[in-house]
N, CA, C and O atoms as a GROMACS GRO file, in nm:
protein
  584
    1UNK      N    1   2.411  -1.743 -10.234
    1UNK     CA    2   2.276  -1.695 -10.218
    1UNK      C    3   2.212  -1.766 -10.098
    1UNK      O    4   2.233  -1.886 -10.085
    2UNK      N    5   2.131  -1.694 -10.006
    2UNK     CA    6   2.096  -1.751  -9.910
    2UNK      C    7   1.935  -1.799  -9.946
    2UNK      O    8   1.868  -1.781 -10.048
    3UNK      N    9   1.904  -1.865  -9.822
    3UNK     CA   10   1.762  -1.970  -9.819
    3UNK      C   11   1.670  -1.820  -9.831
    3UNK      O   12   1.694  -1.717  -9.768
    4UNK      N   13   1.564  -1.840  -9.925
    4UNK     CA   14   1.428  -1.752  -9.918
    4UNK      C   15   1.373  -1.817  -9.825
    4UNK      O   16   1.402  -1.926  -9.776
    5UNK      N   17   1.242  -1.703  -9.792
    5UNK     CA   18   1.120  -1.774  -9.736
    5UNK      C   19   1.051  -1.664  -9.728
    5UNK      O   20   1.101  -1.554  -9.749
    6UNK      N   21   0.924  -1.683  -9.695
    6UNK     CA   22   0.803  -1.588  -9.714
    6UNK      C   23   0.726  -1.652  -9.572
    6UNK      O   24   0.731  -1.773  -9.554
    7UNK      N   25   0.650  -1.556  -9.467
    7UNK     CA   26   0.582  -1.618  -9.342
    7UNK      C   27   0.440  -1.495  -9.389
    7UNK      O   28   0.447  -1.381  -9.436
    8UNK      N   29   0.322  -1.579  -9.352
    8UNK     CA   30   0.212  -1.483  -9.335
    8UNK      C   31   0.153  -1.535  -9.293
    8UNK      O   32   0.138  -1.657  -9.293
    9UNK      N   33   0.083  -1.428  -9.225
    9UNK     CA   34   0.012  -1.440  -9.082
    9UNK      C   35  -0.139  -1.324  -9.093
    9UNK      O   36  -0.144  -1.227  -9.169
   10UNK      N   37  -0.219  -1.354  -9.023
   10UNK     CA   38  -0.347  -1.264  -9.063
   10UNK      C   39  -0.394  -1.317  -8.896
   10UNK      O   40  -0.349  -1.412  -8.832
   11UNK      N   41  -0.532  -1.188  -8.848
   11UNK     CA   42  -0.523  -1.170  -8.729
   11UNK      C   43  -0.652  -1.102  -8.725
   11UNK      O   44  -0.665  -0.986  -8.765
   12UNK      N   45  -0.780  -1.194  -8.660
   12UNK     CA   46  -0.922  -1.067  -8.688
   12UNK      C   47  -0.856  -0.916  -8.588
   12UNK      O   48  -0.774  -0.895  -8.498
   13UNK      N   49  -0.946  -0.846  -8.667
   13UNK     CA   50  -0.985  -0.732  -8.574
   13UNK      C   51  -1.116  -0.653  -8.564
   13UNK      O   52  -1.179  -0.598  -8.655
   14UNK      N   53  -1.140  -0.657  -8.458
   14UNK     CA   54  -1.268  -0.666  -8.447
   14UNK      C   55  -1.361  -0.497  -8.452
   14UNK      O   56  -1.481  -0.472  -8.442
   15UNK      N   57  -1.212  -0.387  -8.478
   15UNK     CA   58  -1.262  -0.268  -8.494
   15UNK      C   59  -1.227  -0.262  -8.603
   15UNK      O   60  -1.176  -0.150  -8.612
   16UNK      N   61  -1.216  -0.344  -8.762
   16UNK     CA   62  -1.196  -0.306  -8.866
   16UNK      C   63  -1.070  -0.324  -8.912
   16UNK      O   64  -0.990  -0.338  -8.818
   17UNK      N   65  -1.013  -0.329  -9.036
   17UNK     CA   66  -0.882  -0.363  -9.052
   17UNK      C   67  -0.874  -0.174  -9.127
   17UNK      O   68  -0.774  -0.103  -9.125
   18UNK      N   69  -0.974  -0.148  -9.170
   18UNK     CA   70  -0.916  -0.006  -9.247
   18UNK      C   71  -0.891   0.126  -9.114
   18UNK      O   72  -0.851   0.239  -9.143
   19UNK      N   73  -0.937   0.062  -8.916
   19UNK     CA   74  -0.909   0.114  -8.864
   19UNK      C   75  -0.731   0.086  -8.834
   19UNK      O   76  -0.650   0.173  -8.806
   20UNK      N   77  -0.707  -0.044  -8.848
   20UNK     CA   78  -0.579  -0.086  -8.827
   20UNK      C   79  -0.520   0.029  -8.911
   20UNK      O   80  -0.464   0.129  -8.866
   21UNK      N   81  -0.543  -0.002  -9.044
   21UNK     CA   82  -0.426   0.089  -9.138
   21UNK      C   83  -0.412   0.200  -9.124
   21UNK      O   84  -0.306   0.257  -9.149
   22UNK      N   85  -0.535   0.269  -9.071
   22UNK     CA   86  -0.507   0.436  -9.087
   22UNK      C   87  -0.391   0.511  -8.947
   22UNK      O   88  -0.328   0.615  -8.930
   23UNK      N   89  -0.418   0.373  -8.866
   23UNK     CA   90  -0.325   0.412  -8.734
   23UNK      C   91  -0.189   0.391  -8.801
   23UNK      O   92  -0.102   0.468  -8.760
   24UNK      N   93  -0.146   0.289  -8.912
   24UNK     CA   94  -0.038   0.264  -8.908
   24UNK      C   95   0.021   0.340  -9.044
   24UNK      O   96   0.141   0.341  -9.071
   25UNK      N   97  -0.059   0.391  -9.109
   25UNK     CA   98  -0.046   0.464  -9.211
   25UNK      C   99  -0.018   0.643  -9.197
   25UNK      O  100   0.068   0.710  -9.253
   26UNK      N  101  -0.133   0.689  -9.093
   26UNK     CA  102  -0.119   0.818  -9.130
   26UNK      C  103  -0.079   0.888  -8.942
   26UNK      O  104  -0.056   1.003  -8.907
   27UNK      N  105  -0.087   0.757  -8.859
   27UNK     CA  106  -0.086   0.760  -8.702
   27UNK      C  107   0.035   0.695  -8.688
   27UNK      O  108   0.052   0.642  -8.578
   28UNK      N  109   0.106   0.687  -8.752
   28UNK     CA  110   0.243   0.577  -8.692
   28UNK      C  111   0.291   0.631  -8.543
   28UNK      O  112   0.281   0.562  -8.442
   29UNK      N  113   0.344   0.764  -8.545
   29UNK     CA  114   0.417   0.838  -8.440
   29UNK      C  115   0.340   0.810  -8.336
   29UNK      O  116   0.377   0.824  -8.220
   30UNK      N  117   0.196   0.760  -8.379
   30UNK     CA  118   0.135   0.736  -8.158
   30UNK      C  119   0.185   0.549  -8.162
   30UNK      O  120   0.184   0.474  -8.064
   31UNK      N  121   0.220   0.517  -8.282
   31UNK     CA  122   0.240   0.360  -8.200
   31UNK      C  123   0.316   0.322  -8.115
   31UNK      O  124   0.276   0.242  -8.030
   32UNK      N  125   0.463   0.376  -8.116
   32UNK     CA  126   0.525   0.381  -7.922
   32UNK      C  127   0.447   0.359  -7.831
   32UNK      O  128   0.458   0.255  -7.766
   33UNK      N  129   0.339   0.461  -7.802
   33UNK     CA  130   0.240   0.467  -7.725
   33UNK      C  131   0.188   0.343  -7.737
   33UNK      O  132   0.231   0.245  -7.677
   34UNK      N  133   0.082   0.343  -7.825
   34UNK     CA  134   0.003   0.225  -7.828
   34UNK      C  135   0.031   0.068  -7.790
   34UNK      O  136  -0.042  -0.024  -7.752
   35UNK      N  137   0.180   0.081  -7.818
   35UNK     CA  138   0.225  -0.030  -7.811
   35UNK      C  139   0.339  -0.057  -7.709
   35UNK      O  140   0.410  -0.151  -7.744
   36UNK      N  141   0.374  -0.002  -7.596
   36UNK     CA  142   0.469   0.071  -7.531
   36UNK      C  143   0.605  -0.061  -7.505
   36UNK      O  144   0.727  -0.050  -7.521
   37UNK      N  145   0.512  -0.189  -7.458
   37UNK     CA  146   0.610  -0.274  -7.485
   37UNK      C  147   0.662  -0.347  -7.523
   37UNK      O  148   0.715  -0.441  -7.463
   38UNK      N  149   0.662  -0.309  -7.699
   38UNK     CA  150   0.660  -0.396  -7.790
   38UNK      C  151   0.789  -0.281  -7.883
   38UNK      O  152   0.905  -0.298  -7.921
   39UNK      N  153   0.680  -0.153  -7.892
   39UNK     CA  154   0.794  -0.068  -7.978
   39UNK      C  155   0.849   0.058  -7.897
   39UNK      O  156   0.762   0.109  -7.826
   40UNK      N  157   0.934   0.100  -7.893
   40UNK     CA  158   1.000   0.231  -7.836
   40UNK      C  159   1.025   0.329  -7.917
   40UNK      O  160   1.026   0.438  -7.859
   41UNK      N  161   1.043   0.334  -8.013
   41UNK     CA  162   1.013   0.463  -8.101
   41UNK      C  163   1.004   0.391  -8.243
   41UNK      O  164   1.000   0.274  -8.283
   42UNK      N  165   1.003   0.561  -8.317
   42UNK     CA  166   0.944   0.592  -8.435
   42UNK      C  167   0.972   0.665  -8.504
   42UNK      O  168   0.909   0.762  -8.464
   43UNK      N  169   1.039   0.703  -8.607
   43UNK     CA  170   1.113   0.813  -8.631
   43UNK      C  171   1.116   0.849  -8.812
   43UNK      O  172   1.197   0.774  -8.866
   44UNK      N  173   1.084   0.892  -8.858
   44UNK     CA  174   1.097   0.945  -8.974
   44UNK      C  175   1.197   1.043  -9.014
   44UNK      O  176   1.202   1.162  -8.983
   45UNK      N  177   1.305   0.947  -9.114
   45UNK     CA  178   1.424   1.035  -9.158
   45UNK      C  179   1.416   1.156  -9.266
   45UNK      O  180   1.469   1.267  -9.260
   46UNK      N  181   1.323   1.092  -9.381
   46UNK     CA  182   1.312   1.187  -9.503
   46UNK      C  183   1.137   1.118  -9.499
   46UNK      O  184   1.074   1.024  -9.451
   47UNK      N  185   1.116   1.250  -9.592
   47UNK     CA  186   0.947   1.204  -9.644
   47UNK      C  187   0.905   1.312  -9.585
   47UNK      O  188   0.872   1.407  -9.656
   48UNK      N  189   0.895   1.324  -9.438
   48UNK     CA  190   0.791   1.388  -9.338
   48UNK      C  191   0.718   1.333  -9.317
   48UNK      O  192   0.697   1.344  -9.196
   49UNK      N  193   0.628   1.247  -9.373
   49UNK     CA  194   0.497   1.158  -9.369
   49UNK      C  195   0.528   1.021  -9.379
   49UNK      O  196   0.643   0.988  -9.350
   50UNK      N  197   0.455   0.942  -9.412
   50UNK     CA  198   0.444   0.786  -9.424
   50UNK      C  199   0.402   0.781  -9.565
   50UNK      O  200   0.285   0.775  -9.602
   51UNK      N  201   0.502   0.785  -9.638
   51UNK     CA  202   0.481   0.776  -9.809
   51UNK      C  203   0.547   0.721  -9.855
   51UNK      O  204   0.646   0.689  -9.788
   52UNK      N  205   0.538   0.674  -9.994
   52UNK     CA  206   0.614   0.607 -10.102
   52UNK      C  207   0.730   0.693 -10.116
   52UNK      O  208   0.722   0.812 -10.149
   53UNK      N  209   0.862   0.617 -10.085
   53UNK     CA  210   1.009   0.677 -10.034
   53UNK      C  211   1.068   0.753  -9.933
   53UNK      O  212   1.177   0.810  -9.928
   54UNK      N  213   0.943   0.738  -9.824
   54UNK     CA  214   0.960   0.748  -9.707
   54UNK      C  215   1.114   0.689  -9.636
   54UNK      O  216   1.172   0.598  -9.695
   55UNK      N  217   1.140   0.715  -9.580
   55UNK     CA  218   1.307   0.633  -9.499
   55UNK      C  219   1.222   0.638  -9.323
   55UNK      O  220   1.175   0.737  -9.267
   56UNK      N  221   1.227   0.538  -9.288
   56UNK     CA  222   1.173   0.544  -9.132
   56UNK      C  223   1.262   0.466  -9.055
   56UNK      O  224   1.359   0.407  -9.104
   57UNK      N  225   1.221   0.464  -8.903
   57UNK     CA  226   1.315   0.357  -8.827
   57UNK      C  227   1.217   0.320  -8.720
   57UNK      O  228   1.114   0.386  -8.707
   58UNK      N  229   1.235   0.249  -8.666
   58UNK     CA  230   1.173   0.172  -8.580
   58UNK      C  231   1.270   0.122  -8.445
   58UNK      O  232   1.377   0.068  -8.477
   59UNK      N  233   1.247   0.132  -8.326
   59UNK     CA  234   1.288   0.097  -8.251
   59UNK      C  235   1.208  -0.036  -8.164
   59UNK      O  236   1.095  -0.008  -8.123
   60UNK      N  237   1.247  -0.139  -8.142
   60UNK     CA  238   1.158  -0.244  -8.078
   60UNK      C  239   1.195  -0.362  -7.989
   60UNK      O  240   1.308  -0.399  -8.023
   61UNK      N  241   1.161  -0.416  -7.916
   61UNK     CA  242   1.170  -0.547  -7.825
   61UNK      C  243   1.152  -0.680  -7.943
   61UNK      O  244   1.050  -0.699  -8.008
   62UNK      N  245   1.230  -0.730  -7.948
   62UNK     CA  246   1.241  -0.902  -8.017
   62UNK      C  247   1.274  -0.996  -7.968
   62UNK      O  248   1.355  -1.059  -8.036
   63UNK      N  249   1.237  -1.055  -7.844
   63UNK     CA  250   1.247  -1.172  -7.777
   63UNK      C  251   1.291  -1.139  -7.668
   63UNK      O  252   1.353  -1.226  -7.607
   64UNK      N  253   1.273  -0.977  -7.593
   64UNK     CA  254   1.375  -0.935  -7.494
   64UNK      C  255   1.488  -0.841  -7.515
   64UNK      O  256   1.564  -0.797  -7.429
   65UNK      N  257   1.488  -0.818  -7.641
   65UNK     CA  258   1.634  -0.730  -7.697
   65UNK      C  259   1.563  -0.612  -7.769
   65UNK      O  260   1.456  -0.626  -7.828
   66UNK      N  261   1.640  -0.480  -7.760
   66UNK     CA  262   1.585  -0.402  -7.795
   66UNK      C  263   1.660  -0.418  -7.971
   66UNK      O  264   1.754  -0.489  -8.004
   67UNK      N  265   1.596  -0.346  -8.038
   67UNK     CA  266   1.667  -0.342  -8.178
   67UNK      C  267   1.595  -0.251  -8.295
   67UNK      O  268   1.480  -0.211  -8.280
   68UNK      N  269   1.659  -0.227  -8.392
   68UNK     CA  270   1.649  -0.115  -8.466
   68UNK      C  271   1.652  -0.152  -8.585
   68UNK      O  272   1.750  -0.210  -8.632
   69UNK      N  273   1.487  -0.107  -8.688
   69UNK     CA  274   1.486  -0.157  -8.836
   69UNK      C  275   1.484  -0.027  -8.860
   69UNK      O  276   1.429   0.059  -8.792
   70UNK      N  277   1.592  -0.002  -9.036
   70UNK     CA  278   1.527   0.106  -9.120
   70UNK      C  279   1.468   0.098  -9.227
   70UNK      O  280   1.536   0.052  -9.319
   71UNK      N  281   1.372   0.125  -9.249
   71UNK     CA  282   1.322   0.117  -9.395
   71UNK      C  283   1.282   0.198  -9.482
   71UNK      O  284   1.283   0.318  -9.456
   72UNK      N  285   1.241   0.154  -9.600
   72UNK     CA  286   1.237   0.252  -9.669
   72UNK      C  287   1.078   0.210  -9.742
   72UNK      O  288   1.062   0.098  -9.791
   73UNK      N  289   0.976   0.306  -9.742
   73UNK     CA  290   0.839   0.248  -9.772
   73UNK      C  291   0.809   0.253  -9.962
   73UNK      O  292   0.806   0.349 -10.038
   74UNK      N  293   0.792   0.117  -9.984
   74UNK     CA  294   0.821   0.132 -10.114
   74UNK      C  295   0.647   0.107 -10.200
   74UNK      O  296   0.635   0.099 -10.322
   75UNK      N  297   0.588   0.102 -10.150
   75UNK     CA  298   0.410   0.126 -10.158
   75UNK      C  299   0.324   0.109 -10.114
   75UNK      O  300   0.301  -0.009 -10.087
   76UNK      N  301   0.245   0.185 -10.086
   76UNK     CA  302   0.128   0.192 -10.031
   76UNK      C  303  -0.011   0.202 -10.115
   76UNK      O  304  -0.031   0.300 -10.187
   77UNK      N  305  -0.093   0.110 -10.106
   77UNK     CA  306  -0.243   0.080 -10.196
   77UNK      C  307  -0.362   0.119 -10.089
   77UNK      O  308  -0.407   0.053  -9.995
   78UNK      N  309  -0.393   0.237 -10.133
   78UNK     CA  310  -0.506   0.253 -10.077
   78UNK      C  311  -0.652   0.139 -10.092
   78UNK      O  312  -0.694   0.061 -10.006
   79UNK      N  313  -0.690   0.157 -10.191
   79UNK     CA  314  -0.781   0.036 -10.221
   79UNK      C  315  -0.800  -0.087 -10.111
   79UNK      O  316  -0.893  -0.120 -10.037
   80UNK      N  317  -0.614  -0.161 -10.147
   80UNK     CA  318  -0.602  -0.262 -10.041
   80UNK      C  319  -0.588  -0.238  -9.903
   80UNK      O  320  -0.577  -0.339  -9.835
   81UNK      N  321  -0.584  -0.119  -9.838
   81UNK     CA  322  -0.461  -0.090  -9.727
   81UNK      C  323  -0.374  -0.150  -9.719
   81UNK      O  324  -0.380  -0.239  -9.634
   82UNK      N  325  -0.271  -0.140  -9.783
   82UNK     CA  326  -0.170  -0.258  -9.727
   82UNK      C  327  -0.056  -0.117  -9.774
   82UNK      O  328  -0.080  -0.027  -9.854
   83UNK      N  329   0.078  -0.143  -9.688
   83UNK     CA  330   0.203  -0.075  -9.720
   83UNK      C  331   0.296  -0.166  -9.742
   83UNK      O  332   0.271  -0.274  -9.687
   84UNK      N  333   0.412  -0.160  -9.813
   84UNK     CA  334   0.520  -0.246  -9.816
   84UNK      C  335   0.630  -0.156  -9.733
   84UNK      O  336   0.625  -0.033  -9.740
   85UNK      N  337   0.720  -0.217  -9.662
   85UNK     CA  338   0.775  -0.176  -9.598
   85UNK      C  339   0.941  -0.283  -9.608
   85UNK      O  340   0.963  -0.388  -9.548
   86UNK      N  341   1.038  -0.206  -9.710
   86UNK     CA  342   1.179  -0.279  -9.707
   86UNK      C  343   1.270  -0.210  -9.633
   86UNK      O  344   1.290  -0.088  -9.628
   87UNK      N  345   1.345  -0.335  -9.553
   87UNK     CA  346   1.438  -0.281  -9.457
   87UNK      C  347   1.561  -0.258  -9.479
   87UNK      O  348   1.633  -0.357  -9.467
   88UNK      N  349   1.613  -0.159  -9.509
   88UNK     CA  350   1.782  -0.100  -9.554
   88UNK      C  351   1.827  -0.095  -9.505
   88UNK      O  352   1.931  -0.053  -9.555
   89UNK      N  353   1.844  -0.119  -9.330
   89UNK     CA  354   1.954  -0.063  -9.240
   89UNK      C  355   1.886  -0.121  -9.097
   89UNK      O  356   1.764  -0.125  -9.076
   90UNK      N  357   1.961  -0.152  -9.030
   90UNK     CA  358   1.909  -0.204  -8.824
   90UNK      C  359   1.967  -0.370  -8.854
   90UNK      O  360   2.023  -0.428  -8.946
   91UNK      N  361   1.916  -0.404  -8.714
   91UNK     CA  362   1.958  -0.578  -8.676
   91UNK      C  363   1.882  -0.666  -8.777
   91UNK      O  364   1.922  -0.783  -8.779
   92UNK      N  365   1.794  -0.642  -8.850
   92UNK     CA  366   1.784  -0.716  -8.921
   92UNK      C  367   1.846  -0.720  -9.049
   92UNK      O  368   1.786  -0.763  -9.148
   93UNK      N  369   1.927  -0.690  -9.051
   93UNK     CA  370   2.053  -0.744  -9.154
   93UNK      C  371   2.159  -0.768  -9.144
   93UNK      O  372   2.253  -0.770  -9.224
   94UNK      N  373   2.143  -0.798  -8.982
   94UNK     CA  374   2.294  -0.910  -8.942
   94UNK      C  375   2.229  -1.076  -8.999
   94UNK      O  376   2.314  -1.162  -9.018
   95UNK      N  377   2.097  -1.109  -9.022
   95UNK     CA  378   2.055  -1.251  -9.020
   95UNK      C  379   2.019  -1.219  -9.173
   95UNK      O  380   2.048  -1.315  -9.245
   96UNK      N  381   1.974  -1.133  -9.227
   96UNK     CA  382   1.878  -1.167  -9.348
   96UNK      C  383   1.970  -1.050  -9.447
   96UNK      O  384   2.017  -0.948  -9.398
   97UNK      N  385   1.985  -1.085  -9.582
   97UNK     CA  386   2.018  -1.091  -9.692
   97UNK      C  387   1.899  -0.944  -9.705
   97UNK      O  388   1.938  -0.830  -9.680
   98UNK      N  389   1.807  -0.964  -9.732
   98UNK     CA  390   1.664  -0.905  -9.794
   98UNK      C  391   1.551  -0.877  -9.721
   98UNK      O  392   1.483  -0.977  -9.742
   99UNK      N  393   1.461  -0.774  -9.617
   99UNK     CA  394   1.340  -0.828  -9.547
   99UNK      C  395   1.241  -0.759  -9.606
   99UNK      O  396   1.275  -0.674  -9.689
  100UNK      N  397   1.124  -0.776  -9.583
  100UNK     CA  398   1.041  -0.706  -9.659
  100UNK      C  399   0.904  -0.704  -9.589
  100UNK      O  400   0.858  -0.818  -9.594
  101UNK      N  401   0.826  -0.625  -9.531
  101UNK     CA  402   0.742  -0.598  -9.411
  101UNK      C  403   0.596  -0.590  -9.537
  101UNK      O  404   0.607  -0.510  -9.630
  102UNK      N  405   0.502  -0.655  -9.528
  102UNK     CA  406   0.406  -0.570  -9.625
  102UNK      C  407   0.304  -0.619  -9.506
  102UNK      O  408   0.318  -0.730  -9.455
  103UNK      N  409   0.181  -0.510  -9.458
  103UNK     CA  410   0.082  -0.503  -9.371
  103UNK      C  411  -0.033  -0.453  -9.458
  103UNK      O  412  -0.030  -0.356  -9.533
  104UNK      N  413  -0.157  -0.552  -9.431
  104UNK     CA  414  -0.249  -0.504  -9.553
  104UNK      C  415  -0.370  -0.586  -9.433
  104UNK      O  416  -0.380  -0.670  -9.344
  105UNK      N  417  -0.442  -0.487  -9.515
  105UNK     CA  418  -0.583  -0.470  -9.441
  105UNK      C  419  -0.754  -0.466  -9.461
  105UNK      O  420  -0.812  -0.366  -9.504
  106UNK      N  421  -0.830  -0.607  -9.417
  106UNK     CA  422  -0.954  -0.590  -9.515
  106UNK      C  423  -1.052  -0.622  -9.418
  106UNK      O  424  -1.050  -0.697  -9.320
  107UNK      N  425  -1.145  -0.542  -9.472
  107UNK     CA  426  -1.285  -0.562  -9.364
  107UNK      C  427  -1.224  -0.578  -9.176
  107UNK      O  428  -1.195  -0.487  -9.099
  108UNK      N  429  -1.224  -0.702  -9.155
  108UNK     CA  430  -1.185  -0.743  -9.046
  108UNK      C  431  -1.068  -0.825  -8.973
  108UNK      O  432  -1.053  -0.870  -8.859
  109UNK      N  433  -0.986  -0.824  -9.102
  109UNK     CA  434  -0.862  -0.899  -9.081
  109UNK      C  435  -0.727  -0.769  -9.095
  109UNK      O  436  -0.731  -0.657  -9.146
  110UNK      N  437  -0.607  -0.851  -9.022
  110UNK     CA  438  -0.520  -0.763  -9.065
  110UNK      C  439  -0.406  -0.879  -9.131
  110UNK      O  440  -0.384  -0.951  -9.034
  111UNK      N  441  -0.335  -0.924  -9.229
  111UNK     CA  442  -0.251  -0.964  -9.257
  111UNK      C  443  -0.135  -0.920  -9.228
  111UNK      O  444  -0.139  -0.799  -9.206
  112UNK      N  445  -0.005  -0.979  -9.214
  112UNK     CA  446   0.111  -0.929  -9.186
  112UNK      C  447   0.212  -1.032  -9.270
  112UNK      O  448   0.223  -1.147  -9.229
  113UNK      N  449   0.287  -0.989  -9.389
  113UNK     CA  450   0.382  -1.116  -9.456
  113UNK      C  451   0.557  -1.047  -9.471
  113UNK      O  452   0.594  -0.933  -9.497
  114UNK      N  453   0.609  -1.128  -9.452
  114UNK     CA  454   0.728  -1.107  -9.445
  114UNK      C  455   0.797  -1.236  -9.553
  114UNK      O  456   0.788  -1.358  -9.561
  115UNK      N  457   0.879  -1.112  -9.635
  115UNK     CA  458   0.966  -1.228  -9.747
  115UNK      C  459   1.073  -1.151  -9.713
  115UNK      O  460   1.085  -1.028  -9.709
  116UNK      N  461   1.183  -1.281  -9.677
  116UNK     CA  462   1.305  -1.265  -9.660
  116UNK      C  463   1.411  -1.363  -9.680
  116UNK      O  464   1.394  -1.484  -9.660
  117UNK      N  465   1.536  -1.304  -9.725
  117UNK     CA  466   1.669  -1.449  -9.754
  117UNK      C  467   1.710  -1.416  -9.672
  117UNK      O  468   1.716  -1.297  -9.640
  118UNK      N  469   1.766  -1.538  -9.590
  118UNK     CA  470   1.863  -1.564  -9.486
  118UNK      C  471   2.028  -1.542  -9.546
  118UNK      O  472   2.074  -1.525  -9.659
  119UNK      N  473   2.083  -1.553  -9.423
  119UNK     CA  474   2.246  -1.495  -9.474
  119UNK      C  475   2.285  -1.665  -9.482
  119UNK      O  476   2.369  -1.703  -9.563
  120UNK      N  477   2.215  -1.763  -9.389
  120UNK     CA  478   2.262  -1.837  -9.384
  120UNK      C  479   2.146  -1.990  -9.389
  120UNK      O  480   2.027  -1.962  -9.404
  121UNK      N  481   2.164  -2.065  -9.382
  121UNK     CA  482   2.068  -2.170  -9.383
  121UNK      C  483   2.052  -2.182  -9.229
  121UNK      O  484   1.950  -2.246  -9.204
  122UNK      N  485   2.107  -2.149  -9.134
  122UNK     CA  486   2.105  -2.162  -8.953
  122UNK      C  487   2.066  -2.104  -8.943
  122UNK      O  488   2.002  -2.137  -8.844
  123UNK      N  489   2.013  -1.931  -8.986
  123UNK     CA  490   1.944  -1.838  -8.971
  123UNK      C  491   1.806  -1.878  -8.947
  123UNK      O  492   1.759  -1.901  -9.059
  124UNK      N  493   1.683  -1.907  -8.824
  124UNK     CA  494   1.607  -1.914  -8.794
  124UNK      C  495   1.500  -1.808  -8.853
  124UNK      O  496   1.516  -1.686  -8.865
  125UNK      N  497   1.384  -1.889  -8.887
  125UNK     CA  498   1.232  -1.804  -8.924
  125UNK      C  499   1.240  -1.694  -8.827
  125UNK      O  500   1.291  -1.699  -8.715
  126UNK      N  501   1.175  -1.579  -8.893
  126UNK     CA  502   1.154  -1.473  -8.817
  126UNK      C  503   1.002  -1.481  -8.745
  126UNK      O  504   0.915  -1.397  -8.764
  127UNK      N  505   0.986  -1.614  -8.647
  127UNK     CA  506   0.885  -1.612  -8.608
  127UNK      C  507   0.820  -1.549  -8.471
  127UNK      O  508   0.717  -1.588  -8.415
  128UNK      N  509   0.904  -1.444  -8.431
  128UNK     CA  510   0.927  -1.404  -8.288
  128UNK      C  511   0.892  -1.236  -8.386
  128UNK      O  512   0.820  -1.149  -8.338
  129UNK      N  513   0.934  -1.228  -8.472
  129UNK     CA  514   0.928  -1.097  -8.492
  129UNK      C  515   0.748  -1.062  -8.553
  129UNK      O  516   0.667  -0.970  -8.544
  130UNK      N  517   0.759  -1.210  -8.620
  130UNK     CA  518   0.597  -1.202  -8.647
  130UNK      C  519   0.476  -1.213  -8.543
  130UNK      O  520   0.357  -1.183  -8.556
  131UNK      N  521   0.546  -1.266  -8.439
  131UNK     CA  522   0.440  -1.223  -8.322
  131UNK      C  523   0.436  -1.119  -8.274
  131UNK      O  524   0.337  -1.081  -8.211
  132UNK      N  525   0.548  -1.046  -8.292
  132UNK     CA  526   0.530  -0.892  -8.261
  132UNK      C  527   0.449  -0.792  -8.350
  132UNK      O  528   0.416  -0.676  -8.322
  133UNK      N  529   0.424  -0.860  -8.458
  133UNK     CA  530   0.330  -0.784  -8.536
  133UNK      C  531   0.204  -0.800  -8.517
  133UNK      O  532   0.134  -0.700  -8.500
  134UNK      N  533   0.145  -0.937  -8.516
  134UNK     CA  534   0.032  -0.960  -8.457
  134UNK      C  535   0.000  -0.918  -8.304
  134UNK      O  536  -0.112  -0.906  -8.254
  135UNK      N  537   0.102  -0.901  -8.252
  135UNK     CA  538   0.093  -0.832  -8.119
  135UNK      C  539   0.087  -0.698  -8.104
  135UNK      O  540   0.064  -0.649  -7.993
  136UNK      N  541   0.110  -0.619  -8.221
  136UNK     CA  542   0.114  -0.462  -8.236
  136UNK      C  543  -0.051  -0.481  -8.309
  136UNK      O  544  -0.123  -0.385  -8.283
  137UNK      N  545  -0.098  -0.560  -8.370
  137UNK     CA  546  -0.175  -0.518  -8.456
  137UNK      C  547  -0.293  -0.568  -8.275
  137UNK      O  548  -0.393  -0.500  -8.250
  138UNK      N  549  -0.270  -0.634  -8.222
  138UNK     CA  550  -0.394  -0.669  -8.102
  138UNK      C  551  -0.404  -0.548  -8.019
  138UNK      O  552  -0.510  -0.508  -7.972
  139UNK      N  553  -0.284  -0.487  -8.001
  139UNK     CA  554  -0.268  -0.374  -7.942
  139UNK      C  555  -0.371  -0.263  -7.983
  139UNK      O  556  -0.470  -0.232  -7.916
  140UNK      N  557  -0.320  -0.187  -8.146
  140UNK     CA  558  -0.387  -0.128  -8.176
  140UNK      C  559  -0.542  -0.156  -8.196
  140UNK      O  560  -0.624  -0.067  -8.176
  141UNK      N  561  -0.570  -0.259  -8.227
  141UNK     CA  562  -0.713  -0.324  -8.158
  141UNK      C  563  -0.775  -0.227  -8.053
  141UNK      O  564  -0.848  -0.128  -8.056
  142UNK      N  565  -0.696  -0.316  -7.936
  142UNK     CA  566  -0.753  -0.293  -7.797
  142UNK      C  567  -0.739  -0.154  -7.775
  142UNK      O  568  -0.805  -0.125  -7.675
  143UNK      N  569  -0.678  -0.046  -7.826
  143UNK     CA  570  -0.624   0.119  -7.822
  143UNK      C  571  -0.773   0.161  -7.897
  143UNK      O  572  -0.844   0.239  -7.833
  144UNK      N  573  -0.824   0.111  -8.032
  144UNK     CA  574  -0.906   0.172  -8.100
  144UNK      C  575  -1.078   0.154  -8.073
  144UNK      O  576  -1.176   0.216  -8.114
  145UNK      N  577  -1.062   0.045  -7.989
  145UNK     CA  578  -1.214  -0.018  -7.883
  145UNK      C  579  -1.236   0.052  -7.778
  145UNK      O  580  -1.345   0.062  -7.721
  146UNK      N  581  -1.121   0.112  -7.742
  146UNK     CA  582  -1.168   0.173  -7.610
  146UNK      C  583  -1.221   0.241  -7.567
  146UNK      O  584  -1.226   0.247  -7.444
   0.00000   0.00000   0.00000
């Protein structure tokens, strides 16, 4: 069994966090755009939408490397905004055992937490990937101010 760990991270935004979610909830397909050099695509396998058993993929930059998560969206709380987002398939499961994306959203913050087991105890924090979230979430910021 490999090392757990859990990273969270939260990030004002200053146009609202329930503007954050609805871009990433019901707007995903413009975040390429929004975010051009951070993510490169976006793609929805089954669902059609951004729903509970959704299958999606993600294409993205991680320290310079392009790379590819799939997941599968396993809930979404309106109330909270927040989605959970587990990854079944891409580069992140050459390092991690388990990942688990949940983005949630209040008043003026956006949280971003990631729980994941490593394959290995050398397996490094995913702290490069969490700046890419806070870096998608500044993005969509600066996209929704404008």
């Amino acid at each position: 069994m490999g090392v757990k760990g859990k990273l969270i991270a939260s990030v004002e935004v200053k146009c609202g966090g329930h503007l954050v979610h609805d871009i990433i909830h019901t707007n995903t397909h413009h975040l390429p755009n929004i975010c051009p050099g951070k993510l490169h695509g976006f793609e929805i396998h089954e669902g059609g939408t951004v729903k509970v058993g959704s299958v999606v993929s993600w294409k993205y930059n991680d320290d310079g490397k392009d790379k590819i998560a799939k997941q599968v969206i396993e809930a979404i709380d309106h109330q909270k905004k927040s989605i959970t987002w587990k990854v079944i398939g891409g580069d992140l499961l050459e390092l991690y055992n388990s990942f688990t994306i949940i983005s949630s959203n209040d008043h003026q913050w956006t949280t971003w937490t990631f729980v994941y087991e490593k394959k290995t105890e050398d397996v490094p924090e995913p702290l490069v990937l969490l700046g890419l979230a806070l870096g998608v979430t500044k993005d969509i910021e600066c996209h929704l101010l404008k």
